[in-house]
C-alpha positions in Angstrom: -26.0 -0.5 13.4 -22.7 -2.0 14.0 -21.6 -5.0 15.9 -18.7 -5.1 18.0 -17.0 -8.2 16.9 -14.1 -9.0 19.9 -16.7 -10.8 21.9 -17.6 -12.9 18.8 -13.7 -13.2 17.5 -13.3 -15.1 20.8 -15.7 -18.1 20.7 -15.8 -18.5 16.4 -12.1 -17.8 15.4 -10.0 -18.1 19.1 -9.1 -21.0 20.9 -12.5 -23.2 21.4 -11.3 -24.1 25.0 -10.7 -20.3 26.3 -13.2 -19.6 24.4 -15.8 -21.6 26.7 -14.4 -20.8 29.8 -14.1 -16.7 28.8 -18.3 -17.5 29.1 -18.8 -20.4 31.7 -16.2 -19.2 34.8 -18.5 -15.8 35.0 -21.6 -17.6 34.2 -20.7 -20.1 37.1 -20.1 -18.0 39.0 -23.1 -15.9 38.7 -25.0 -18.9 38.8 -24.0 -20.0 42.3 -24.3 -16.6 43.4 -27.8 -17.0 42.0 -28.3 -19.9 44.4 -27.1 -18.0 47.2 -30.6 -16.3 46.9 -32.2 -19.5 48.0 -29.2 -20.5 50.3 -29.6 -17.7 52.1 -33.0 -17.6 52.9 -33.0 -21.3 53.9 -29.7 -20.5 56.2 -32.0 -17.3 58.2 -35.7 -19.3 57.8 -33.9 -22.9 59.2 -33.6 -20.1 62.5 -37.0 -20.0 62.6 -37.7 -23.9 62.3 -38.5 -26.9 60.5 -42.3 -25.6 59.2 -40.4 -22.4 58.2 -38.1 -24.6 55.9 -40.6 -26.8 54.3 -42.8 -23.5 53.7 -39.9 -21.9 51.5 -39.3 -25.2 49.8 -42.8 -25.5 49.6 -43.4 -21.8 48.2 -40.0 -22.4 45.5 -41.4 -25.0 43.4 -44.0 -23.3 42.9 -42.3 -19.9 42.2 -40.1 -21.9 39.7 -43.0 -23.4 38.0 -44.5 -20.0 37.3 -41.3 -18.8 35.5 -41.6 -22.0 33.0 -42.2 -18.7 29.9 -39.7 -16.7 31.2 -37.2 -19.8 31.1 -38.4 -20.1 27.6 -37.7 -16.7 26.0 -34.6 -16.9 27.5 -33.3 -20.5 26.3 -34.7 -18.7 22.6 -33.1 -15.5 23.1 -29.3 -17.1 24.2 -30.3 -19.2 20.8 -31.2 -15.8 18.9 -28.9 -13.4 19.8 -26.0 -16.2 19.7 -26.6 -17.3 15.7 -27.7 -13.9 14.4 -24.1 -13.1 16.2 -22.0 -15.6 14.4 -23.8 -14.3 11.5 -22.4 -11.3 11.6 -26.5 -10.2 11.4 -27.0 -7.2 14.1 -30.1 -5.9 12.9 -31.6 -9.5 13.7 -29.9 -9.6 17.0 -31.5 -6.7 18.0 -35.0 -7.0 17.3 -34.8 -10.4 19.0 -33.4 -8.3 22.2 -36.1 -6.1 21.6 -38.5 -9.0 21.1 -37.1 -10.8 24.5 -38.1 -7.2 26.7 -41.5 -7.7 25.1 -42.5 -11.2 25.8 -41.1 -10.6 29.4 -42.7 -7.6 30.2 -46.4 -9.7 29.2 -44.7 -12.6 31.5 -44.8 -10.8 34.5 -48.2 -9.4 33.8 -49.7 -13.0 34.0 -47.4 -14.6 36.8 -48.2 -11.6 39.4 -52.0 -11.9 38.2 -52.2 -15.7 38.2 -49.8 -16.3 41.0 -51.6 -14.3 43.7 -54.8 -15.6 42.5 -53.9 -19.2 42.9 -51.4 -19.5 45.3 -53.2 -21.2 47.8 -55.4 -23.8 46.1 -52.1 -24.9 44.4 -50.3 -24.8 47.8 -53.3 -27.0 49.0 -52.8 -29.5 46.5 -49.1 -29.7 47.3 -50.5 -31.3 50.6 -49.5 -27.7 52.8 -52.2 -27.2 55.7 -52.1 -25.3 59.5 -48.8 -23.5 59.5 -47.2 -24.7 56.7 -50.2 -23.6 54.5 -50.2 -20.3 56.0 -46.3 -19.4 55.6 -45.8 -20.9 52.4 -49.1 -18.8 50.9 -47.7 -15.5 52.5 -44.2 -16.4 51.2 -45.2 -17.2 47.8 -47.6 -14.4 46.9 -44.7 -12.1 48.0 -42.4 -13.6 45.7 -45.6 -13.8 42.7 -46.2 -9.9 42.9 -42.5 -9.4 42.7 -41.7 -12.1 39.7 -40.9 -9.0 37.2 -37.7 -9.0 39.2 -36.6 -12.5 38.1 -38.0 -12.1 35.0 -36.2 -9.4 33.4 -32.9 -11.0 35.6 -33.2 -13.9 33.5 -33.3 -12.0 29.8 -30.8 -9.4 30.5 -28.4 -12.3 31.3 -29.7 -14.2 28.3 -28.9 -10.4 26.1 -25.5 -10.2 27.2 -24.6 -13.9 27.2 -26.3 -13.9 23.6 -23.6 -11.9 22.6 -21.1 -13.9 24.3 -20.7 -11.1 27.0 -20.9 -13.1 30.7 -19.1 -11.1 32.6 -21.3 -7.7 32.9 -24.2 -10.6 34.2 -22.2 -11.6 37.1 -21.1 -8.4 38.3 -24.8 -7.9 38.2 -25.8 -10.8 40.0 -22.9 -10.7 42.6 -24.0 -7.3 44.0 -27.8 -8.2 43.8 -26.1 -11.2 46.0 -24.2 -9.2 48.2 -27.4 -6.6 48.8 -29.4 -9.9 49.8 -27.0 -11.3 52.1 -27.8 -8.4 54.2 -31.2 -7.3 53.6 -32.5 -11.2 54.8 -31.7 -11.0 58.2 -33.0 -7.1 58.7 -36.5 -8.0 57.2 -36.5 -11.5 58.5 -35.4 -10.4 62.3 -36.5 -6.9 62.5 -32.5 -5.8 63.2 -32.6 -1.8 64.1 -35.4 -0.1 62.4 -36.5 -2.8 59.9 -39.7 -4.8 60.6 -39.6 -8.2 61.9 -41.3 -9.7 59.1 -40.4 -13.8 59.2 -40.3 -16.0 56.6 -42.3 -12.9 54.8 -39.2 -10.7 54.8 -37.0 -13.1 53.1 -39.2 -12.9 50.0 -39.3 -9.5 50.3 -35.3 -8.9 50.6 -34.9 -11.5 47.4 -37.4 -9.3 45.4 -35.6 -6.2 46.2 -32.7 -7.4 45.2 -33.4 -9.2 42.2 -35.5 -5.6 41.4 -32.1 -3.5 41.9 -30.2 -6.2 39.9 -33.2 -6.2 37.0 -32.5 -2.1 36.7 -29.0 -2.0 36.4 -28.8 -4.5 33.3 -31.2 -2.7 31.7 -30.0 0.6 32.1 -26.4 -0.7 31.3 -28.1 -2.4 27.6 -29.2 1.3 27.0 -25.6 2.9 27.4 -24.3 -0.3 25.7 -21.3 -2.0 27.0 -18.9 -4.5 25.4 -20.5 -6.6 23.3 -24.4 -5.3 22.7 -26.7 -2.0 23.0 -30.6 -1.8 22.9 -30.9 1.1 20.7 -34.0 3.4 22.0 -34.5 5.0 19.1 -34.9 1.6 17.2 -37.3 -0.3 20.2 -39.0 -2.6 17.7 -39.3 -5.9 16.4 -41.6 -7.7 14.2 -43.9 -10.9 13.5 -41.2 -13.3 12.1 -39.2 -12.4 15.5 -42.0 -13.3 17.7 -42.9 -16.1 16.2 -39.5 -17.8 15.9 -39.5 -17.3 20.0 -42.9 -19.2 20.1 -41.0 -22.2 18.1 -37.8 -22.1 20.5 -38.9 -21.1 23.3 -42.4 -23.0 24.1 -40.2 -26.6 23.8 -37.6 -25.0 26.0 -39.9 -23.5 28.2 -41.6 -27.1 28.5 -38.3 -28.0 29.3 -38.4 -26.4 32.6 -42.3 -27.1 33.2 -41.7 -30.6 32.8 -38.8 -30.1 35.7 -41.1 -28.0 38.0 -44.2 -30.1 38.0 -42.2 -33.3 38.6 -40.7 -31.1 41.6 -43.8 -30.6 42.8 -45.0 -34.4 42.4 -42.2 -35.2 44.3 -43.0 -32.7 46.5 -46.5 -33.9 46.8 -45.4 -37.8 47.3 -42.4 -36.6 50.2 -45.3 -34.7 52.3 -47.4 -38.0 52.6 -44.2 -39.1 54.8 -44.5 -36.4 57.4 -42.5 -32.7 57.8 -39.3 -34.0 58.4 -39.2 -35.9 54.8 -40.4 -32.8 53.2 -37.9 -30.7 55.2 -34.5 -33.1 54.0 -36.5 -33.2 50.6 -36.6 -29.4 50.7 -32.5 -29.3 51.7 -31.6 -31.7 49.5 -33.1 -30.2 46.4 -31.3 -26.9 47.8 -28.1 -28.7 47.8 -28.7 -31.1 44.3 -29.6 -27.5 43.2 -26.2 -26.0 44.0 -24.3 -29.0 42.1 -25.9 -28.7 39.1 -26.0 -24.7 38.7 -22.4 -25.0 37.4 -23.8 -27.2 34.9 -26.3 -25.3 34.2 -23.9 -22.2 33.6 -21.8 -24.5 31.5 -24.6 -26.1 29.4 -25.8 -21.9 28.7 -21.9 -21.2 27.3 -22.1 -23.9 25.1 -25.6 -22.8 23.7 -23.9 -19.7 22.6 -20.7 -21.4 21.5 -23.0 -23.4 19.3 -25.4 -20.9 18.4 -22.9 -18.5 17.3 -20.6 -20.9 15.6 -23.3 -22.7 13.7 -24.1 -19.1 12.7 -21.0 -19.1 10.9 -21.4 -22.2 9.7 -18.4 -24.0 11.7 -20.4 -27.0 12.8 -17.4 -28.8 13.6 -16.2 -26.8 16.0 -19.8 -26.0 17.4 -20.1 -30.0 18.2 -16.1 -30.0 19.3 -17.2 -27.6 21.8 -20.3 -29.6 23.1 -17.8 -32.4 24.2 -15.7 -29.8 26.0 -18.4 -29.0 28.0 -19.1 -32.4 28.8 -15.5 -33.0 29.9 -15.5 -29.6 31.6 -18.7 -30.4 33.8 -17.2 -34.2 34.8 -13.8 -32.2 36.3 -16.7 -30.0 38.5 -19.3 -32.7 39.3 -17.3 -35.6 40.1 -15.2 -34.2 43.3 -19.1 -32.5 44.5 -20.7 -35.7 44.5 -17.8 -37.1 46.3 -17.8 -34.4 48.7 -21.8 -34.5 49.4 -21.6 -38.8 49.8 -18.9 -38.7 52.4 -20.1 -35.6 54.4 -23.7 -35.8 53.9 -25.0 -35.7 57.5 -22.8 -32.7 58.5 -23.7 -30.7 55.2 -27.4 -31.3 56.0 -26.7 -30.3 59.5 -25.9 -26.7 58.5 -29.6 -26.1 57.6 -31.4 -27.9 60.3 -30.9 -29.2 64.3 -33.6 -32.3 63.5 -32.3 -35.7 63.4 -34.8 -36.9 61.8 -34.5 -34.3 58.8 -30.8 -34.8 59.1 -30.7 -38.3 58.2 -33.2 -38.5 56.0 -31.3 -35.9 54.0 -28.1 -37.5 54.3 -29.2 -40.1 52.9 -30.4 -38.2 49.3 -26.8 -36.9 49.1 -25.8 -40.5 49.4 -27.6 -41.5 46.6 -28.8 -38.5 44.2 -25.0 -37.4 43.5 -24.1 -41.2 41.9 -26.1 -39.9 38.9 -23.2 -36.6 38.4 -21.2 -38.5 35.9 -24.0 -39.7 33.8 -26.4 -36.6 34.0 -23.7 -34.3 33.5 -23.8 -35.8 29.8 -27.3 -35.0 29.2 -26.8 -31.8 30.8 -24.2 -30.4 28.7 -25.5 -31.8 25.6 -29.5 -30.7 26.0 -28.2 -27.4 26.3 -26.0 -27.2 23.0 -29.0 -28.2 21.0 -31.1 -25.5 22.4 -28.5 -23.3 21.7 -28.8 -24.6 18.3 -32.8 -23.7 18.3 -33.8 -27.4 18.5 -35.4 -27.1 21.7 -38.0 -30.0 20.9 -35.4 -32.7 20.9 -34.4 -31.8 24.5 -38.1 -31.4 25.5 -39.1 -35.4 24.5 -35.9 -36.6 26.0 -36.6 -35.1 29.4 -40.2 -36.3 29.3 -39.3 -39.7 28.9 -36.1 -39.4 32.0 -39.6 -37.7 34.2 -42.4 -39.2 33.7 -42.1 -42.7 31.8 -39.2 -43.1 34.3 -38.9 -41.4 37.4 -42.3 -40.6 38.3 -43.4 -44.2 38.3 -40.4 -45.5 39.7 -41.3 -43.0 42.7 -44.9 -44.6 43.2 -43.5 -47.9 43.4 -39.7 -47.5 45.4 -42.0 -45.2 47.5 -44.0 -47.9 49.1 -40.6 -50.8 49.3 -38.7 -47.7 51.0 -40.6 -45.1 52.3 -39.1 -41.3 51.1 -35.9 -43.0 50.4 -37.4 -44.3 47.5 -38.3 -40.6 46.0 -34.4 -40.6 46.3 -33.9 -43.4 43.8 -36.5 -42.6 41.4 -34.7 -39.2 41.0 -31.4 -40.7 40.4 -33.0 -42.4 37.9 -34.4 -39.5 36.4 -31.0 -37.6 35.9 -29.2 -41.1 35.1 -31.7 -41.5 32.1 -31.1 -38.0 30.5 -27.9 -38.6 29.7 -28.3 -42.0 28.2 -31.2 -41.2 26.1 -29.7 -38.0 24.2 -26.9 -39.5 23.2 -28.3 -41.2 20.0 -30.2 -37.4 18.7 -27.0 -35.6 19.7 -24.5 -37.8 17.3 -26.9 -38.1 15.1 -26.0 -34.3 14.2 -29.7 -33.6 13.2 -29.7 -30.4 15.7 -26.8 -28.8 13.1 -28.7 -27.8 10.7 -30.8 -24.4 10.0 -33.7 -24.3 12.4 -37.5 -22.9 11.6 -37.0 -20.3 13.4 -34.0 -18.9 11.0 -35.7 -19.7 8.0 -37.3 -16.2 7.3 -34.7 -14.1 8.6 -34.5 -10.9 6.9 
């Protein structure tokens, strides 16, 4: 099997700045569209009230927390697919690909299973009862039946990006987008013949959606566009593939459990304060959500810059293009945080009529955005060491921002300021990540041949 080599030409031999922004402007872009999902449905529920809100914020975190496996086979197949890339190595490339479909398709076996099963008791322990209790459980196991969606989202964007191929992604995404925007207020309102189905039918438009979306990549692997192709006739993989997923992708997937439980801590702590904290603390995740996406999209182009560069052993240039990023994300961060400090209350005001929820949240976009600069650091470079297969590194380092920092501070700013103090111990969180990588990231340790390449055959 050949490899189409333009797509790699690009980001190991061309110009390192286009280079990053031929992946991160699409995946941006598709990321934000991504968050439209959950913009959306917050936009038509906040229509149906304040309970409706805090049962969709509620019903997320958990959603997100079931995905944490799914984050993790993708973080390892980006990491993959981009160094068996720069290595000119196809045949490796592909099984991984093939490997990826495999561990996602068990994934969504055991969310939809596990999910249903459990979506209440855990709902329960979040500190949802009456109404809340009953929306968010509906909502949720809804969105837990209909997690393959998401699932095989996520690894056909981590396929194509792999190969340094962003673009056919966000066409994806923006359609699946598009096809949301209007399927939210049919199901949710019952407009013409659709049911009126609630907060119900905005989990069932997003899983729709994402379903559609999940098809077409998959279809348009098979044909083969651009820069990869998943060969029918060659479906396989094998042990030594499986197994280098387990060692990238359980840190990175703890990456994202680590993220998702202190979610729903926080979650937890901001419902002992009454519905109108959790409501802003629902919003203003939402919105913290929608200024770090573009990081998020930047911190993925840089784990295939690096994976497919120290592939071709060009480390150099691989950590060159880890400070881009950095700089890149400060330009889009920066003028955000601005934005969201100086019109917090009217921003807030576009999700909810409560003025209790509306200052409350105004106030977490008063505070929360002061740690852009800093985070946008740990961001960027947490990502390019993943992308070089060192996913442990970034696993400690995020412990240590959460839980020997953050989660404490909570219990104790908690009872000095009431939920503003959840507020503070999150900026603390994300201030801390980027001070703490800095020493492992200079240190260059992550350029070097990982585990999971040491068998490759």
């Amino acid at each position: 099997m050949k490899l189409n080599n333009s797509f790699r030409k690009k980001i190991v031999e061309g110009n390192l700045k286009k280079g990053i922004l031929s992946l991160a402007v699409p995946m941006m872009v598709a990321n934000a569209a991504q968050n439209i999902f959950s913009l959306t449905d917050m936009y038509f529920v906040g229509k149906l009230g304040s309970i409706a809100v805090a049962a969709v914020g509620m019903a997320a975190i958990v959603n997100m927390a079931t995905i944490t496996l799914l984050v993790g086979v993708a973080v390892a197949t980006r990491a993959m697919i981009s160094r068996y890339i720069g290595a000119n190595d196809f045949d490796n490339a592909h099984r991984s690909a093939v490997g990826s479909i495999i561990f996602g398709i068990s994934i969504s076996i055991i969310i939809a299973v596990l999910g249903t099963t459990f979506a209440k008791i855990i709902l329960i322990l979040m500190g949802a009862k009456g109404e809340l209790l009953s929306f968010s459980t509906d909502y949720l196991i809804i969105m837990m039946l209909g997690s393959f969606s998401m699932v095989f989202v996520f690894i056909m964007n981590a396929i194509f990006q792999g190969a340094g191929d962003a673009k056919t992604p966000m066409l994806i995404t923006l359609s699946a987008v598009a096809l949301n925007i209007v399927l939210d207020p049919m199901f949710i309102f019952g407009i013409g013949s659709f049911p009126k189905w609630g907060i119900n039918g905005a989990a069932f438009a997003t899983v729709l959606s994402r379903f559609i979306a999940a098809i077409a990549g998959f279809l348009i692997l098979i044909r083969g566009v651009n820069a990869f192709k998943i060969h029918l006739s060659h479906f396989k993989t094998d042990i030594p593939t499986l197994k280098r997923f387990l060692h990238i992708g359980i840190p990175g997937g703890g990456q994202v459990l680590l993220a998702n439980l202190m979610g729903f801590l926080m979650m937890r702590i901001a419902t002992t304060f009454g519905i109108y904290a959790t409501a802003a603390y629902t919003i203003g995740i939402r919105l913290n959500m929608m200024a770090l996406l573009p990081g998020f999209a930047l911190g993925n182009a840089i784990a295939t810059t690096v994976g497919q560069n120290l592939g071709a052993y060009k480390i150099a240039r691989a950590k060159n293009g880890a400070i881009l990023g950095v700089k890149f994300y400060e330009i889009l961060v920066i003028p955000l945080g601005i934005v969201y400090y100086f019109l917090a209350p009217n921003i807030v005001a576009l999700f909810t009529n409560d003025a209790d929820t509306i200052a409350l949240g105004a106030r977490y976009l008063r505070i929360v955005p002061l740690s852009y600069p800093i985070y946008a650091i740990g961001g960027i470079f947490m990502r390019a060491i993943n992308g070089a297969g060192h996913t442990m590194a970034s696993f400690w380092v995020q412990f240590v921002a959460m839980y020997l920092i953050q989660f404490p501070l909570a219990l104790v700013l908690t009872k000095m300021f009431g939920a503003v103090g959840i507020w503070w111990a999150i900026f603390a969180g994300m201030f801390s990540q980027g001070i703490i990588i800095l020493p492992y990231f200079f240190s260059m340790k992550w350029a070097t041949v990982g585990k999971w390449q040491e068998n490759k055959n």
